[in-house]
C-alpha positions in Angstrom: 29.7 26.3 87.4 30.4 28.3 84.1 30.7 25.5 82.0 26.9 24.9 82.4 26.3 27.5 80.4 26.1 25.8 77.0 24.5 22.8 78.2 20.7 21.8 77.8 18.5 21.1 81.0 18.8 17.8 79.9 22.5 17.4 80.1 23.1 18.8 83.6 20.0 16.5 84.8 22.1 13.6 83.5 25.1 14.7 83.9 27.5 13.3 87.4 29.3 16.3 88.1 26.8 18.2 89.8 25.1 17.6 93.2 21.5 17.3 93.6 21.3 20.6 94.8 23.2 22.7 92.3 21.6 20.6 89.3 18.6 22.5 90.9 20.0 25.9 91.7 22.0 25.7 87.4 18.4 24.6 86.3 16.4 27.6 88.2 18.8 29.8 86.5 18.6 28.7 83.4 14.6 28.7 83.4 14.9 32.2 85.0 17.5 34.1 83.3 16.0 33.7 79.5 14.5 36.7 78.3 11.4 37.0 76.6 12.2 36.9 72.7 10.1 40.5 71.9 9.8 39.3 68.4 7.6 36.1 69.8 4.7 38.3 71.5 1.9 39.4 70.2 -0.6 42.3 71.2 -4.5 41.7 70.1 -7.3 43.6 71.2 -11.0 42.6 70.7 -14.1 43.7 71.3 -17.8 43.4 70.6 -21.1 45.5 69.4 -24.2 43.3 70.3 -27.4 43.1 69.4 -27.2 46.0 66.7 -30.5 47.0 64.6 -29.8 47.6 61.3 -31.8 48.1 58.3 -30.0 45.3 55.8 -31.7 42.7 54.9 -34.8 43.4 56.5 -34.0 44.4 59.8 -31.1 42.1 60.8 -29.7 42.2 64.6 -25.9 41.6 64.3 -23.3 41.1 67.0 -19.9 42.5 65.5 -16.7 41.2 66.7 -13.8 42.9 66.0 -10.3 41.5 66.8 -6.9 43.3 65.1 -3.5 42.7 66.1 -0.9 45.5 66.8 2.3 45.2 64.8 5.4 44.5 65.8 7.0 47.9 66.0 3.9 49.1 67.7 4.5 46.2 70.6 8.2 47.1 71.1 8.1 50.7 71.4 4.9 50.8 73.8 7.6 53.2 75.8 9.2 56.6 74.7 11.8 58.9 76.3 11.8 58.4 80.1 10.1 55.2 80.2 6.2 56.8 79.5 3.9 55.1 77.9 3.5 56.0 74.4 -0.1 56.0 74.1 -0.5 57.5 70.4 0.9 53.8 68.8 -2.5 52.4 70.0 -6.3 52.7 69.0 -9.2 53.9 70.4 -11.5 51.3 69.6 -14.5 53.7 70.3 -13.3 55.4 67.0 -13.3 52.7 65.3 -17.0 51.1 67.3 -18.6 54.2 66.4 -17.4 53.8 62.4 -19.0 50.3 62.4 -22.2 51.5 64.2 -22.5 54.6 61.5 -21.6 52.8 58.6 -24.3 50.1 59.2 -26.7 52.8 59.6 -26.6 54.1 57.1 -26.1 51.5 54.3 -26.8 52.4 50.7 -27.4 48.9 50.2 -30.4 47.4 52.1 -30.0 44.0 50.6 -26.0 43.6 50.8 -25.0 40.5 51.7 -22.7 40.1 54.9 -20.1 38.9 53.6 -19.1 41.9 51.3 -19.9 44.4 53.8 -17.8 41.8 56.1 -14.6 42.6 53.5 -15.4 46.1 53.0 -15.6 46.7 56.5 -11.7 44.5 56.9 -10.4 46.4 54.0 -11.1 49.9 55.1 -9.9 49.5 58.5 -6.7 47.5 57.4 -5.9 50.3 54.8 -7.0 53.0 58.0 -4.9 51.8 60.3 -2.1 50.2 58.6 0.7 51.7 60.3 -0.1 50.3 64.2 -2.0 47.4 63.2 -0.5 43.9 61.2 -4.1 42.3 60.8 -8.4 42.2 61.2 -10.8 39.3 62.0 -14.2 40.7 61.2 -16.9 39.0 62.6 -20.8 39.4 61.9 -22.9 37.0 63.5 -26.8 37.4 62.6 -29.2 36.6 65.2 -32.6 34.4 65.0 -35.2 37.1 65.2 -38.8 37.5 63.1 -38.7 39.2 60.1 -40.8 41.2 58.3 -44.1 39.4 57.0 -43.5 37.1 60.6 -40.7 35.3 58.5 -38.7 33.8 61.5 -34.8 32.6 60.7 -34.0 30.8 63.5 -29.9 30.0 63.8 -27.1 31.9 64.5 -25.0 32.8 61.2 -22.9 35.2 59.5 -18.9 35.9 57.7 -15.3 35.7 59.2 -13.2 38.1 57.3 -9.5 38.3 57.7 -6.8 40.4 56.5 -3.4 40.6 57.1 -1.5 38.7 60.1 -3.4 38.5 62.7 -2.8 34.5 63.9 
C-alpha cells in the first residue's frame, strides 16, 4: 500500500483498488500520521483587572483586558536541554498586572482620554517585551457608575488598542 502515499483522501475513497477496509485503515493513517505544522500555532495569554478605581476622569471604574501573543520562536523552544521547560521565554503577567494597576494610579493626567492612555499603555509593553511577545490587544472598558456632582453615565464603553500580530 505504498503507493497511497501521494494520493488525497479523496482518491483512495474513489479509487477500486482498495477494499473497504484498507480505504479505512490508508485513511486513518493519513489523518493520524500529519504532524502539527509548528509554524501554524499560536500561543495567547489573557487576562483581566476588574472593576479598578482610578482617579481619571473623575473617578472612572475600568475593567482592563489584556491579551498578547507569544512569538513564534518563543512557542517552539518552550523546551531546553533535557526536555525541561524553559520557563524564562514566558511572562509573568503579575508583573505586567501590577504595572497597569500603578500606572493608573498614579496618572499625571486626570483628564486623559482612554484611548491615549490605551496606546501608551500598548506601546510600552510592545517595546517592553518585544523579544517573547509578537503583539497586544489592550482593552479598557468603562463602567456605568455616578460621577461626581450625581452625574450618572450609564453604558459600558471604552478603546481596543492593538499592536503588532496578535490575530
Amino acid at each position: 500500500m505504498a503507493e497511497e502515499q501521494g494520493k488525497s483522501v479523496l482518491d483512495v475513497l474513489l479509487s477500486d483498488n482498495y477494499s473497504p477496509s484498507d480505504k479505512f485503515d490508508i485513511i486513518l493513517n493519513k489523518i493520524f500520521s500529519n504532524k502539527v505544522d509548528s509554524n501554524k500555532q499560536s500561543l495567547i495569554y489573557s487576562f483581566q483587572i476588574s472593576n479598578l478605581i482610578t482617579p481619571n476622569q473623575k473617578g472612572q471604574i475600568l475593567d482592563v483586558g489584556i491579551k498578547y501573543k507569544y512569538r513564534q520562536d518563543v512557542i517552539n523552544n518552550n523546551y531546553g536541554n533535557n526536555n525541561q521547560q524553559n520557563s524564562d521565554n514566558y511572562i509573568n503577567y503579575v508583573d505586567v498586572r501590577k504595572y497597569i494597576i500603578e500606572t493608573l494610579e498614579k496618572q499625571e493626567n486626570p483628564n486623559q482620554y482612554w484611548e491615549v492612555f490605551a496606546k501608551d499603555l500598548g506601546d510600552y509593553l510592545y517595546k517592553t517585551y518585544y523579544k517573547q511577545v509578537s503583539g497586544w490587544e489592550i482593552k479598557l472598558t468603562v463602567l456605568p457608575h455616578t460621577q461626581v456632582n450625581n452625574f450618572y453615565e450609564p453604558g459600558l464603553h471604552g478603546p481596543i488598542y492593538t499592536i503588532g500580530d496578535i490575530y
